[in-house]
C-alpha positions, 0 to 999 in steps of 0.5 A: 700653199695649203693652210693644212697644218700638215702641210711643209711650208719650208721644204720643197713640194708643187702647191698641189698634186703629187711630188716624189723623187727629186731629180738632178739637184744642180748648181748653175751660176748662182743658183740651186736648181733642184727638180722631181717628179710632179703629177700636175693633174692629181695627188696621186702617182702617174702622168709624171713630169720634171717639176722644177724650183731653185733657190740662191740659198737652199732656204728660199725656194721659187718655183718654175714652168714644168721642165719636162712633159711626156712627148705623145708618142715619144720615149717618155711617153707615159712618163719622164721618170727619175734621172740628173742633170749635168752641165754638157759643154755649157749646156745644162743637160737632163739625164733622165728614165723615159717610159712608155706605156709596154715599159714592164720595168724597163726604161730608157735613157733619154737627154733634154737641152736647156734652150737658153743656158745664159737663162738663170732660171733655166725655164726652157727645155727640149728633149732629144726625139730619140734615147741614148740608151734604148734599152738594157744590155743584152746577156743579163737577163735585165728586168728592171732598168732605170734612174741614169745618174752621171758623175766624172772620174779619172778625166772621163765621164761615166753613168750608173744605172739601177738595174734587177736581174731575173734572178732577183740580184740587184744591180748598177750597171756601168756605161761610159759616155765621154760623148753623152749622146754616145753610151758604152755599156762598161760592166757591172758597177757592183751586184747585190752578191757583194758580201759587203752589200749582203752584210748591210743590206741583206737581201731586202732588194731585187732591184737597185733604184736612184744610184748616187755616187759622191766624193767626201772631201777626204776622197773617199766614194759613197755609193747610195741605193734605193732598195726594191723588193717590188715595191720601195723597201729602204735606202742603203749606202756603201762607202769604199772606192773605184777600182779599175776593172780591165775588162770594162773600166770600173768596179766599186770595192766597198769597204763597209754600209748600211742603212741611209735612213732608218726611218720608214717615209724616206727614199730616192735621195738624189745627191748634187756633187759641190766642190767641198761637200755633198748635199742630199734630198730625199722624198718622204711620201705620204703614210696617211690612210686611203684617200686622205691624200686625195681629199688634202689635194697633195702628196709628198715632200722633199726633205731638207738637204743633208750634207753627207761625209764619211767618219774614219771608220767608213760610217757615214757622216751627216747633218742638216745643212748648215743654211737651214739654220737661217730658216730659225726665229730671231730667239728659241721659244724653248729653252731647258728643259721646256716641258708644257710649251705648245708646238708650233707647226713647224721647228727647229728643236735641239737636245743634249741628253746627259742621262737617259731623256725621253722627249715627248713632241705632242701625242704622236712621236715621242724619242727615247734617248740614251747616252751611255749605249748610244740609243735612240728610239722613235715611236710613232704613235699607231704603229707597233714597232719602234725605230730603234738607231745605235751610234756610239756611246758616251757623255751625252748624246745630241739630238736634232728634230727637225718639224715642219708640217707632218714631216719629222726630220731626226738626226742623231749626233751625225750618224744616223737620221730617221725621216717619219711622216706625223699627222694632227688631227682637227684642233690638236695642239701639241704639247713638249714634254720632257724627263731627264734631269740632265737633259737641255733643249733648245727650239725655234720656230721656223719663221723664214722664207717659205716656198712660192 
């Protein structure tokens, strides 16, 4: 890994080159396996692979042989875009966006074998020479087709697909694919003409990327979609559940949504489905100037995996994963209120605001916190507008930052995130500052395992 300081050590990313959406994050035996979307060659967004790591823990990452490789002349030929993984019949089975060079948008589903399942790593894999789905279903005017995700209900097995019509209404479409060599186009799964998806998104999107379904342990479903306006523009999520749609098979009924992250360097999450819970990670890409990713040699993180549930009133409930906490020193280096401390590269930093507090963490990012109207403000330093988060109000507000490298992790209480993206320059050394007088703040530097 790079000695830039800008550099995450603790999150997943390839020692060089370009990293954007991760890809079919997936248990198998004892292991985590998490892929993405990987330029071997270059920091820059093209020639796309399956990159692939796995960890035991979600806290020590190894990093393996590329999974997937454009096949000359193939249906990925100018790239193995973003899709899952899902375990076939004891075979661990890539699902995933092939392209050639005329794709125009279009895509198509492709499968690829893991050759040796009984292999823990999963280092092996071969793709099927033709897709499954070689293109969008005829009749609706489809002009944006992409990002396979598969998930079971109701003893069967079903896959969503993010879509965009020609009259600019985003989409997820539906197939059933019991037999996943075999898909059925089963409907529309829900469109942007939803008035709940209109009230939380607007309409910022002509076209859904990277759909994820997952179940809360309440039973509750969450659907997440990545905006597309021509170019990434947000992530939103919808809670609410499956209806059965005569005609078809499914429809999603949403009951309430909004924003996943309201921060600025975050989109393509992808979500792996445990038994009594659902993490999630996303790619936060690069905010930096013109070539300066080019000169650093890298481009893109994947976030730390967040766990995701619903409150009762259908707002989404999330946190860091609980394993990260193994990534903290021994003891906090920080303990209230901490004003003056320098700040390591990377940290775990908490606080808990009694009063409106405002947080200064060096020259580039400082958080305004209030408890009473549930307010928390983000301003980057270099760009004009804040980001500005409402939760509900109360006694205290609690805030968790978490840093590493130039990536900047903000959660808070459990309702809202912001992923922001802060670069030092040459010979910086940040300093804490903070004001609140009923404020407590609590950090640690993160000395744990890193990525090899």
């Amino acid at each position: 890994m790079s000695l830039d300081s800008n550099a995450p050590r603790f999150r997943v990313r390839p020692p060089a080159n370009w990293i954007n959406d991760p890809n079919g994050p997936f248990r198998w035996g004892d292991r985590y396996h998490l892929f993405y979307q990987y330029n071997p060659d270059a920091p820059v967004h093209t020639n796309v692979h399956w990159g692939h790591a796995s960890s035991p823990d979600l806290v020590r990452w190894q990093h393996h042989p590329i999974a997937l490789t454009p096949t000359p002349g193939g249906p990925d030929e100018a790239g193995c875009w973003s899709g899952c993984v899902v375990d076939d019949g004891g075979v661990p089975t890539a699902v995933y966006t092939g392209i050639d060079h005329q794709h125009t948008g279009l895509g198509t589903v492709c499968l690829a074998r893991a050759t040796d399942p009984a292999d823990p790593a999963l280092t092996g894999w071969k793709p099927l020479p033709s897709p499954v789905v070689p293109s969008p279903p005829a009749g609706l005017d489809v002009v944006m087709f992409r990002d396979p995700f598969v998930f079971r209900h109701a003893g069967h097995r079903w896959a969503l697909v993010g879509a965009g019509h020609a009259d600019g209404t985003p989409s997820v479409l539906l197939y059933d694919c019991d037999e996943l060599t075999h898909w059925r186009f089963a409907g529309v799964f829900l469109d942007g003409d939803d008035p709940v998806a209109v009230a939380a998104f607007g309409d910022k999107a002509v076209g859904w990327e990277c759909p994820q379904l997952l179940v809360t342990p309440g039973g509750d479903r969450v659907l997440l979609v990545s905006l597309w306006d021509g170019d990434p523009s947000g992530t939103g999520y919808l809670t609410g559940r499956l209806d059965p749609s005569p005609a078809h098979g499914l429809r999603f009924a949403p009951r309430t949504g909004g924003p996943l992250d309201h921060g600025r360097d975050f989109y393509a999450p992808a979500v792996l489905q445990e038994p009594e819970r659902a993490l999630m990670w996303g790619w936060s890409w690069e905010s930096r100037g013109p070539g300066e990713a080019e000169r650093a040699g890298w481009a893109g993180v994947l976030t730390a995996p967040r766990v995701l549930d619903v409150h009762a009133d259908g707002t989404l409930r999330l946190r860091p994963a609980p394993e990260l906490n193994a990534l903290r020193a021994p003891e906090p280096f920080v303990t209230a209120p901490g004003s003056g401390t320098r700040l390591p590269d990377a940290y775990d930093l908490t606080v808990t605001a009694r009063t409106v507090t405002t947080v200064r963490l060096g020259e580039e990012l400082t958080l305004r916190i209030d408890p009473t109207v549930g307010g928390l403000t983000v301003q980057r330093a270099g760009r004009p507008a804040p980001v500005e988060v409402r939760v509900a109000g109360g006694a205290e507000l609690n805030v968790r930052v978490l840093v590493d490298g130039s990536l900047y992790e903000v959660f808070a209480d459990d309702r809202a995130m912001v992923t922001e993206r802060v670069y030092r320059g040459p010979g910086d050394a940040p300093e804490l500052t903070v004001t609140g007088p009923q404020s407590a703040v609590t950090a640690w530097e993160l000395a744990g395992p890193t990525v090899n």
